[in-house]
N, C-alpha and C positions, 0 to 999 in steps of 0.2 A: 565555439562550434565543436560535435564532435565526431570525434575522428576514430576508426576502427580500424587497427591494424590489417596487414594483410594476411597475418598469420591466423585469426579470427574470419576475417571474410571468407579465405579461400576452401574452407569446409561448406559453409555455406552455401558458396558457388556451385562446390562439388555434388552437392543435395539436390539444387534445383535443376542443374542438367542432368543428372543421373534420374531424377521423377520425370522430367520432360522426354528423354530418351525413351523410357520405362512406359509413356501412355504413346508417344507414337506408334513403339513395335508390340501396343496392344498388352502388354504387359501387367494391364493395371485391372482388366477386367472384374477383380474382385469389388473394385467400387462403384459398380453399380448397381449395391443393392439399391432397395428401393428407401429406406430411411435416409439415405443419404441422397439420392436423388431429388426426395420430396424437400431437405432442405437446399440444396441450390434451389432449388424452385421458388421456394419462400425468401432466399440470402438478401434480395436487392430490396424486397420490404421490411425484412428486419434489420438489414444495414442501418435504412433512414431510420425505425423505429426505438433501437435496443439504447443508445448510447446517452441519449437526453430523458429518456422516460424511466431507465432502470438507473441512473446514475443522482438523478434528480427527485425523481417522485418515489421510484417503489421503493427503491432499499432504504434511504433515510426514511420514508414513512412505516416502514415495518420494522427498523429497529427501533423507531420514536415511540411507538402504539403499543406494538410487540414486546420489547428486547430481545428479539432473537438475536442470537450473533449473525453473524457477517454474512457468514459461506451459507448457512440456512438462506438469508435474505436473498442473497446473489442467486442461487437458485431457482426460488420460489419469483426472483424478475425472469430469471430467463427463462422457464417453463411461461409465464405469461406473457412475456416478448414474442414466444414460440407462439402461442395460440392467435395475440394480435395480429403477428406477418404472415399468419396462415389466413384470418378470416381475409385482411386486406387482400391476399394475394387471390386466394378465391372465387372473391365478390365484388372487390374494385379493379385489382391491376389486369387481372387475364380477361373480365369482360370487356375494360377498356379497349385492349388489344384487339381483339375481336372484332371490334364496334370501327375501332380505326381502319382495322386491313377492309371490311366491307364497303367504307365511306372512300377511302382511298379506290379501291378497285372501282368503285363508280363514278370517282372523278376522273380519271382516268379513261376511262370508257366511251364518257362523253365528250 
């Protein structure tokens, strides 16, 4: 098992209360521009998407086909990861959403 000092942890710690304290008193307002915003928007489809499809198919297939090295390959997955969790998010997960609250609101109802 392993085990990480507390001398190690305790910076750590110090970070994510220090960011937590930092968005509650509004502090943080610089990140919300909009590129960032649009990726939390996208995050929860390219979560499921990025880690079996760029680890698996695109980069060993682009360095097999290709030779590009590594850092090229790893990019050129994650700008296409980028486009996949975008369409998904798009055109299946927010319609979905949608579809659910209406269905729901008229069960509901009745």
């Amino acid at each position: 098992m392993y085990y990480l000092p507390f001398s190690k942890y305790l910076p750590v710690l110090v970070v994510y209360f220090t960011l937590f304290a930092l968005a509650i008193y509004g502090r943080l307002k610089f990140l919300t521009i909009k590129p960032l915003l649009f990726m939390g928007r996208i995050s929860y489809s390219f979560y499921l998407i990025h880690q079996y499809l760029s680890s698996q198919i695109i980069i060993p297939g682009i360095q097999k086909y290709t030779g590009l090295n590594f850092y090229l390959a790893v990019s050129i997955a994650f700008a296409v990861c980028m486009c996949l969790a975008s369409l998904t998010t798009l055109y299946i997960e927010e319609p979905s959403v949608r579809y659910g609250k209406v269905f729901l609101k008229k069960e509901i109802i009745q």
